[in-house]
GUKOL-374827 format. One record per residue (C-alpha): x, y, z. Coordinates in steps of 0.5 Angstrom, whole numbers. Each point is the difference from the previous one (the first is absolute). Layout:
<rec><x>X</x><y>Y</y><z>Z</z></rec>
...
***
This chain:
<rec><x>12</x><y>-52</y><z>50</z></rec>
<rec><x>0</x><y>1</y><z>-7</z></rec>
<rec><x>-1</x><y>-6</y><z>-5</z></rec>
<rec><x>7</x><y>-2</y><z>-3</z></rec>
<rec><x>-2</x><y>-6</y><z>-6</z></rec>
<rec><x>7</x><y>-1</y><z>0</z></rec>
<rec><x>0</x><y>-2</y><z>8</z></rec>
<rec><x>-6</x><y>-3</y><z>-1</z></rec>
<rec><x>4</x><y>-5</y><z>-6</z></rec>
<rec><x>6</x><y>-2</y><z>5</z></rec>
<rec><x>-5</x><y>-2</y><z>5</z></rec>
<rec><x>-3</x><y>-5</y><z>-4</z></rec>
<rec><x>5</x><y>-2</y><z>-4</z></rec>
<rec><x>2</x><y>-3</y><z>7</z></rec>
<rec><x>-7</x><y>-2</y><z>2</z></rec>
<rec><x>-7</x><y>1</y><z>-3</z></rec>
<rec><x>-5</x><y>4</y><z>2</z></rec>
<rec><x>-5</x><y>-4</y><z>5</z></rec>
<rec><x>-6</x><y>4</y><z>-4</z></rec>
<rec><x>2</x><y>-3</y><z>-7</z></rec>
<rec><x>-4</x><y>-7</y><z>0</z></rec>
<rec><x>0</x><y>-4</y><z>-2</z></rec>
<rec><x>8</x><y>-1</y><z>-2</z></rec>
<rec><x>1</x><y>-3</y><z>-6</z></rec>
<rec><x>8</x><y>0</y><z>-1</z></rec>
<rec><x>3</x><y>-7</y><z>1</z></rec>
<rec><x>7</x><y>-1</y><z>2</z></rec>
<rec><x>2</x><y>-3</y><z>-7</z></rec>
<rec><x>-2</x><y>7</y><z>-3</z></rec>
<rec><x>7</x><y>3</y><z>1</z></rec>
<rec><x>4</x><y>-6</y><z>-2</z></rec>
<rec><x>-5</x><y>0</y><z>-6</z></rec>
<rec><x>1</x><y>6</y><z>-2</z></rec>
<rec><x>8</x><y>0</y><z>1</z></rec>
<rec><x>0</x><y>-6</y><z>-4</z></rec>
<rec><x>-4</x><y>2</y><z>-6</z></rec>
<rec><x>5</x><y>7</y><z>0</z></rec>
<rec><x>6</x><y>-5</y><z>0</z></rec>
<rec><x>-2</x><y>-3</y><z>-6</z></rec>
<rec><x>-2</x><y>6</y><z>-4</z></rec>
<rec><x>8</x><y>1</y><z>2</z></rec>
<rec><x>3</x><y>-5</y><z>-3</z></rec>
<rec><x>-5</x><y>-1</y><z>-6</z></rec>
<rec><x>1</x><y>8</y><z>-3</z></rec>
<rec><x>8</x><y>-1</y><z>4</z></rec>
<rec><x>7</x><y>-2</y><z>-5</z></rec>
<rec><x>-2</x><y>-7</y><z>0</z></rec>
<rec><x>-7</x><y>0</y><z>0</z></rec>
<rec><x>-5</x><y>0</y><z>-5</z></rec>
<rec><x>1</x><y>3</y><z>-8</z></rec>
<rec><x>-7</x><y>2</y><z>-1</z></rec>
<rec><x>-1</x><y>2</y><z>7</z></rec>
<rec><x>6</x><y>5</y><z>-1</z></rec>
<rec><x>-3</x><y>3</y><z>-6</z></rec>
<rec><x>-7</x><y>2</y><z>4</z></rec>
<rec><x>-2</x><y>8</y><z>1</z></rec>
<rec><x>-3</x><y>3</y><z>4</z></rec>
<rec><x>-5</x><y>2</y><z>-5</z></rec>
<rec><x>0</x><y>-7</y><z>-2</z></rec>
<rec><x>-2</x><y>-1</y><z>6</z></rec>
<rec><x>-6</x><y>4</y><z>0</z></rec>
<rec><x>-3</x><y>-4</y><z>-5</z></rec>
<rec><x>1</x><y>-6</y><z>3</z></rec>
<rec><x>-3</x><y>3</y><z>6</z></rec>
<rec><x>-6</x><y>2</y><z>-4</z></rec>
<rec><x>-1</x><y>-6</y><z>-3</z></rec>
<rec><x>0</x><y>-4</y><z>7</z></rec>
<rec><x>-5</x><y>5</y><z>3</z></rec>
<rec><x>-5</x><y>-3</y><z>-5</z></rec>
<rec><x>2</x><y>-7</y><z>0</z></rec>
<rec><x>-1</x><y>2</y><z>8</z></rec>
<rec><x>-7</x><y>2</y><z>-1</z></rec>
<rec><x>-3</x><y>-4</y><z>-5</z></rec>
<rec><x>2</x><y>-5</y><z>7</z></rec>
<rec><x>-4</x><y>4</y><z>4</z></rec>
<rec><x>-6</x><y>1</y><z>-5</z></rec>
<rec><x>0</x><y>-8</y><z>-1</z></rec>
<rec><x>0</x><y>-1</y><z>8</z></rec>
<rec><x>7</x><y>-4</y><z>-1</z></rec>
<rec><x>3</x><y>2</y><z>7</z></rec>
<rec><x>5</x><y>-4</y><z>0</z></rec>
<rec><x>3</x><y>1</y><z>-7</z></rec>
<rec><x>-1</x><y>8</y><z>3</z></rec>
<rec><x>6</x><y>-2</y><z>4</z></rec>
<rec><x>4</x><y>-2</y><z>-5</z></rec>
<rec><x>-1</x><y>6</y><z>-4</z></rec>
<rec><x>2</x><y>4</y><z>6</z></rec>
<rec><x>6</x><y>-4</y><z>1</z></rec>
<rec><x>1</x><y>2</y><z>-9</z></rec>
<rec><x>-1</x><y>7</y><z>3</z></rec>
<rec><x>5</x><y>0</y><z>6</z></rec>
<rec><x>6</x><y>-3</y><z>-5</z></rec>
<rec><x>-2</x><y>5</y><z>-6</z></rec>
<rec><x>1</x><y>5</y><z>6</z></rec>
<rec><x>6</x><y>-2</y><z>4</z></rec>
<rec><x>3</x><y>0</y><z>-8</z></rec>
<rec><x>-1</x><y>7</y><z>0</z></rec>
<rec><x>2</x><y>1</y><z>6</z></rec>
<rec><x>7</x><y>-3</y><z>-2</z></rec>
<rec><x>1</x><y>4</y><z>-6</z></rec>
<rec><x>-2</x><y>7</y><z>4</z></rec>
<rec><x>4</x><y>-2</y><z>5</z></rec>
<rec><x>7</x><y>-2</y><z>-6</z></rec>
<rec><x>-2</x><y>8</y><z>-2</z></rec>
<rec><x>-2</x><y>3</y><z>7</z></rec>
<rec><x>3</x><y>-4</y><z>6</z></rec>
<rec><x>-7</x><y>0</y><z>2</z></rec>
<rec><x>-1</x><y>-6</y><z>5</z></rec>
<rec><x>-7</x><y>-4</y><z>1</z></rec>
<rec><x>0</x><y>3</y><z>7</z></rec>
<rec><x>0</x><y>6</y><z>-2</z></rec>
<rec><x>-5</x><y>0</y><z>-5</z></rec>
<rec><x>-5</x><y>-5</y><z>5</z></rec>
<rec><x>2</x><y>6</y><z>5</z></rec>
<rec><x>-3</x><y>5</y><z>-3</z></rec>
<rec><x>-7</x><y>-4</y><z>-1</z></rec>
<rec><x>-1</x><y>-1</y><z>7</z></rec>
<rec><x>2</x><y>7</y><z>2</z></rec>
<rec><x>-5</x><y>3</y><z>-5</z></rec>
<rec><x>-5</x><y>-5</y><z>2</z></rec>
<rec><x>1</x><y>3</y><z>8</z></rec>
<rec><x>0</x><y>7</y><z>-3</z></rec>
<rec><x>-6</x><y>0</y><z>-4</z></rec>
<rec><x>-4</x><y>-4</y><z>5</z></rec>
<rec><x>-1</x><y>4</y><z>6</z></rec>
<rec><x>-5</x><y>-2</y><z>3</z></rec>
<rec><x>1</x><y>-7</y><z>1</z></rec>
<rec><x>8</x><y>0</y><z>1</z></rec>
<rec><x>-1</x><y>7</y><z>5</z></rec>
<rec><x>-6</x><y>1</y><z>2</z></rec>
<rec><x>-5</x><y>-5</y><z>0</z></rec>
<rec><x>-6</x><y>2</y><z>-4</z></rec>
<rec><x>-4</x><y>-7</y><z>-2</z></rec>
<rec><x>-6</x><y>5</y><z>-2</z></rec>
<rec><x>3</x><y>5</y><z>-5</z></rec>
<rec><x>-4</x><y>1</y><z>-6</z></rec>
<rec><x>3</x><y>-2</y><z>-7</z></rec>
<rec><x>0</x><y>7</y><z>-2</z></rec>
<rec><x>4</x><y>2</y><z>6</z></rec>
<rec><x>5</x><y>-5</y><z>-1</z></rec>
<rec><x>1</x><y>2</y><z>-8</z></rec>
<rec><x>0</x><y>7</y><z>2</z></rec>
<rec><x>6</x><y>-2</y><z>6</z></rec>
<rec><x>4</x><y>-4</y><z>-7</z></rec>
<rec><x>0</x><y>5</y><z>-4</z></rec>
<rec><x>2</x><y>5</y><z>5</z></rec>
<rec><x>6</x><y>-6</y><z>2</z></rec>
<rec><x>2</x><y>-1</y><z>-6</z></rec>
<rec><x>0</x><y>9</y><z>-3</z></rec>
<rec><x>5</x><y>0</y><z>7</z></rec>
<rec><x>6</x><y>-5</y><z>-3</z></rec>
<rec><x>6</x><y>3</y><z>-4</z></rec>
<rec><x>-2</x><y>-5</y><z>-5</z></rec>
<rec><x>-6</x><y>4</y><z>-2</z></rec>
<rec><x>2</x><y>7</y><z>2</z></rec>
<rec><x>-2</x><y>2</y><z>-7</z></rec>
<rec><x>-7</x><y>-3</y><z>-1</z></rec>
<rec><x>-3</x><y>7</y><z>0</z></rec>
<rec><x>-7</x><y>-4</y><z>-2</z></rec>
<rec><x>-5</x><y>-4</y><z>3</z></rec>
<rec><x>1</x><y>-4</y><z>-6</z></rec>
<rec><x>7</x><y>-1</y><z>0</z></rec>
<rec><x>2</x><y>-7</y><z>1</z></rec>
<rec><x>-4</x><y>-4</y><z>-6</z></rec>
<rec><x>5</x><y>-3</y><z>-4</z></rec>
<rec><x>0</x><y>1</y><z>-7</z></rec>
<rec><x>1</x><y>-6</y><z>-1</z></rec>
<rec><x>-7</x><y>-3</y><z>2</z></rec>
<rec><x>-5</x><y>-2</y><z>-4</z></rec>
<rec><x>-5</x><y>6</y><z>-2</z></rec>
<rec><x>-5</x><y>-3</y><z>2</z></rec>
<rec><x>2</x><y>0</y><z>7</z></rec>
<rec><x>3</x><y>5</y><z>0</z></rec>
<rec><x>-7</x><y>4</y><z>-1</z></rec>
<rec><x>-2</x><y>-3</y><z>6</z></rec>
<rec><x>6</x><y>2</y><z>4</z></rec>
<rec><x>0</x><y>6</y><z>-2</z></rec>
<rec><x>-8</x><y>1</y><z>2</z></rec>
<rec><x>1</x><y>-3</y><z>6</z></rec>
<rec><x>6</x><y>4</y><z>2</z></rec>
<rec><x>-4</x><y>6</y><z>-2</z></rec>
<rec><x>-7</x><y>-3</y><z>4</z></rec>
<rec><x>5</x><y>-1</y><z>7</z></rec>
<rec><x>0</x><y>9</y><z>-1</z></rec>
<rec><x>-6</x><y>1</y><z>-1</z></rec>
<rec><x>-1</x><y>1</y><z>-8</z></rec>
<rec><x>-4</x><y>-7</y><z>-2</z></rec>
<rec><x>-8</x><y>0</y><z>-3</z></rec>
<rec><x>-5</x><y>-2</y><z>5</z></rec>
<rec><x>-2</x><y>-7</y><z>-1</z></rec>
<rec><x>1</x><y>-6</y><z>-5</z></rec>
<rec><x>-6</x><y>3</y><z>-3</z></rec>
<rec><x>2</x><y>7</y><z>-1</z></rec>
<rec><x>6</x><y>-2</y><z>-6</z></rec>
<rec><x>-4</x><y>-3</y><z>-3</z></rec>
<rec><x>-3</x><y>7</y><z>-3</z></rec>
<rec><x>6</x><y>0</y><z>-2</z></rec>
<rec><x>1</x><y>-6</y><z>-4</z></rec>
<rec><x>-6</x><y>2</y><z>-3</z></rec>
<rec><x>3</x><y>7</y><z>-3</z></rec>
<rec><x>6</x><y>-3</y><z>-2</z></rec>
<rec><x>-5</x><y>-5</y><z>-3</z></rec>
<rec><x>-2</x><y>6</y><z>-5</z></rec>
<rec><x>6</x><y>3</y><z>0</z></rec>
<rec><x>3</x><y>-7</y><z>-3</z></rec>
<rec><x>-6</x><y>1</y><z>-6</z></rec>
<rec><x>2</x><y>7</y><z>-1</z></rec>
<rec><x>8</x><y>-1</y><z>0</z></rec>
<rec><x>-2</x><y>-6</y><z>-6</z></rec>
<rec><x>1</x><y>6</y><z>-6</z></rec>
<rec><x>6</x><y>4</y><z>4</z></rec>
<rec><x>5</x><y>-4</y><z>-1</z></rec>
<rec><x>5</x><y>-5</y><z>3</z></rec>
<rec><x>3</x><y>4</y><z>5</z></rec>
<rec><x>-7</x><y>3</y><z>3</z></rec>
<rec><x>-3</x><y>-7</y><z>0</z></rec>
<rec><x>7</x><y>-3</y><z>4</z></rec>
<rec><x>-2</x><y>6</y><z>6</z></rec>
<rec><x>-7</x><y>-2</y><z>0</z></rec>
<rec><x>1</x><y>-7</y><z>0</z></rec>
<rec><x>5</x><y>1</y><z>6</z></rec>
<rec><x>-5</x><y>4</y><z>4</z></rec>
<rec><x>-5</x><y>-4</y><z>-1</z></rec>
<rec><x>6</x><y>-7</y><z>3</z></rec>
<rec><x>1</x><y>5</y><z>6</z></rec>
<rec><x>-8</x><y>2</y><z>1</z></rec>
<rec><x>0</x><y>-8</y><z>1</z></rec>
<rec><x>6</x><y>-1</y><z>4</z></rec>
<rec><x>-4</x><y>4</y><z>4</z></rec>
<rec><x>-6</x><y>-3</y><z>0</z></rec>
<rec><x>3</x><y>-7</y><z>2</z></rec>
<rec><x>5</x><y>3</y><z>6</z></rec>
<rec><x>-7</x><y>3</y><z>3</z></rec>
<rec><x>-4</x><y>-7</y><z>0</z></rec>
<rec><x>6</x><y>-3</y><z>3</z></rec>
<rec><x>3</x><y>-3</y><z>-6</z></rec>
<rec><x>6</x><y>0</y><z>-3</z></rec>
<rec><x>0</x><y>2</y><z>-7</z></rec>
<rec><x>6</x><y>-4</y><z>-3</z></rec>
<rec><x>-3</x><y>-6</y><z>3</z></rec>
<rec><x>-7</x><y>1</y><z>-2</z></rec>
<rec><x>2</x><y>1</y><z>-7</z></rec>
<rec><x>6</x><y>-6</y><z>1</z></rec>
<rec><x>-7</x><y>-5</y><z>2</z></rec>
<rec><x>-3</x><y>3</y><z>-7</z></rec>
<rec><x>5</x><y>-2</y><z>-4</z></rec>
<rec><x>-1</x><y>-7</y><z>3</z></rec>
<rec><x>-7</x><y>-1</y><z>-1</z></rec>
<rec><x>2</x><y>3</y><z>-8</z></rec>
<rec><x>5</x><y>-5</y><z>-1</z></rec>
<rec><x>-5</x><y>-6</y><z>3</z></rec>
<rec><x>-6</x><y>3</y><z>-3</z></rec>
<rec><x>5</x><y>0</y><z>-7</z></rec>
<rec><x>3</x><y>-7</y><z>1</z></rec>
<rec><x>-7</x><y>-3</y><z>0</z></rec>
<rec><x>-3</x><y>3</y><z>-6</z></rec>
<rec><x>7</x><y>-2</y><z>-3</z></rec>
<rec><x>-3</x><y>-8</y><z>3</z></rec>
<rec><x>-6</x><y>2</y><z>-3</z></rec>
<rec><x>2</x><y>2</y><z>-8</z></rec>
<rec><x>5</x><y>-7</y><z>1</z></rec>
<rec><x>-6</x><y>-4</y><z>1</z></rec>
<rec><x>-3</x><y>4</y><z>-5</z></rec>
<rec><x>5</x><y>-2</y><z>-5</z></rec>
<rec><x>1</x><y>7</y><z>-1</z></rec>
<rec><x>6</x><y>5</y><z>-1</z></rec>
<rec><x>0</x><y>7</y><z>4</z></rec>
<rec><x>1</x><y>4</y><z>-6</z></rec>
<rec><x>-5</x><y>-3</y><z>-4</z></rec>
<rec><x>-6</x><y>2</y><z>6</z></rec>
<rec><x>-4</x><y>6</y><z>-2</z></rec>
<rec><x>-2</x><y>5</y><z>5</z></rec>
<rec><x>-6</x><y>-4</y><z>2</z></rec>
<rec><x>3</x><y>-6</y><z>1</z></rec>
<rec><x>5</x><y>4</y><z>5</z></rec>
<rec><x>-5</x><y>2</y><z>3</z></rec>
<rec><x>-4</x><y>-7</y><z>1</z></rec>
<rec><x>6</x><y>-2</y><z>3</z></rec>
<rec><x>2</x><y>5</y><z>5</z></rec>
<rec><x>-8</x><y>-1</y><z>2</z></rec>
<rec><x>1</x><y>-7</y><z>1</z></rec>
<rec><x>6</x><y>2</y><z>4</z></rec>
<rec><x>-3</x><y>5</y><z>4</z></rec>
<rec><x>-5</x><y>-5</y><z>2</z></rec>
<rec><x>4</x><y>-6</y><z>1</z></rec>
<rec><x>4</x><y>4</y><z>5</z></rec>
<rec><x>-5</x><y>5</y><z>3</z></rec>
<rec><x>-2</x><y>-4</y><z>5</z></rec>
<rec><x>6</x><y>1</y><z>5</z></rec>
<rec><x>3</x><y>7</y><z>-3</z></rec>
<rec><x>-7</x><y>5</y><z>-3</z></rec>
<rec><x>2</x><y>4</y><z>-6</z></rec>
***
């Protein structure tokens, strides 16, 4: 009998699926989410709040993004609980959306939560249809892709690089795309491999110097995208390699800023030399835990 999402999500909406363990719904899931959606209700309704009335969508989605930072800086400290607590900012920033998109569409949770779990189903065959515990990554990637080109929703992606959002940081973005055209086979063959490429880039960045701005801004571009691919190929995400950069540049500088005050200098007046005194005195107060 042929495989139906949509039966299989009316079945466990009334029981769940014995393979799923362990379970982690909690019978106060449901009450919780009803009785955050009907705050929401009466905070954005006409005798709720004047500020949470005037929220926008797009206004919302800089909240969101200032969350999601907020969320992740919990994660980097190890704080679990505060992680919670973040998510419960998420899940408000969320239901607020909800509301406004349903003031201008008539669009109900359930719809929305709906279509999540008959995409997940959908696009996860092989543990929802056919059980295969053993089917490799790639073959998982290639069956979401296929999944995902076969909704109506993405009728008009003609590129196996659609679907990045314009939106994303350029950095990652670079990444993406190098995934997404690794997953169909056009990919270098190692970490090592790029890093001729970086090499060359490298020379033609020196070469770009006397050829104007414009010619520079491309080179530099190819030479941020070589990179991106370097850091996707050895397993690291680039836009996090580059964010631990900036944290060990801000600690590195803040020493040396400890120092010129136990100094009693001012940092404009340090000369070149003295910079460099003190950055060495940064690197080696900090190189024990983190190199160069």
């Amino acid at each position: 009998m042929t495989f139906d999402p949509k039966e299989y999500l009316s079945h466990i909406a009334r029981e769940a699926d014995h393979r799923a363990v362990p379970v982690t719904a909690d019978p106060r899931d449901t009450t919780a989410v009803q009785t955050l959606l009907r705050i929401v209700d009466h905070l954005r309704g006409d005798n709720g709040c004047p500020f949470d009335r005037k929220q926008t969508l797009k206004g919302l989605l800089s909240d969101l993004k200032d969350e999601v930072y907020e969320l992740e800086e919990s994660l980097e400290d190890g704080d679990l609980h505060n992680l919670s607590r973040e998510m419960g900012d998420v899940f408000i920033i969320l239901f607020m959306a909800r509301r406004i998109l349903w003031e201008q569409t008539t669009v109900s949770l359930g719809e929305i939560l709906d279509g999540a779990s008959l995409k997940m189903v959908s696009r996860h065959p092989h543990v929802f249809e056919s059980p295969d515990p053993e089917k490799s990554l790639e073959a998982i990637w290639e069956t979401w892709e296929e999944k995902k080109r076969a909704e109506a929703v993405h009728q008009d992606r003609r590129s196996v690089l659609d679907g990045i959002p314009r939106t994303m940081p350029a950095l990652q973005a670079a990444s993406r795309l190098g995934q997404k055209a690794g997953r169909v086979g056009f990919d270098w063959t190692s970490n090592l491999s790029v890093l001729d490429k970086v090499e060359e880039e490298c020379a033609e960045i020196r070469a770009a110097l006397s050829e104007g701005s414009a010619r520079l801004t491309e080179e530099i571009g190819d030479m941020l995208f070589a990179m991106a691919q370097f850091a996707r190929l050895s397993g690291i995400r680039p836009e996090e390699a580059l964010s631990e950069a900036n944290k060990k540049f801000k600690r590195r500088f803040a020493f040396m800023e400890e120092q010129a005050t136990r100094e009693e200098r001012a940092l404009s007046s340090l000369t070149p030399e003295e910079w460099a005194r003190l950055w060495e005195n940064a690197k080696n107060r900090y190189d024990r835990s983190e190199g160069d």
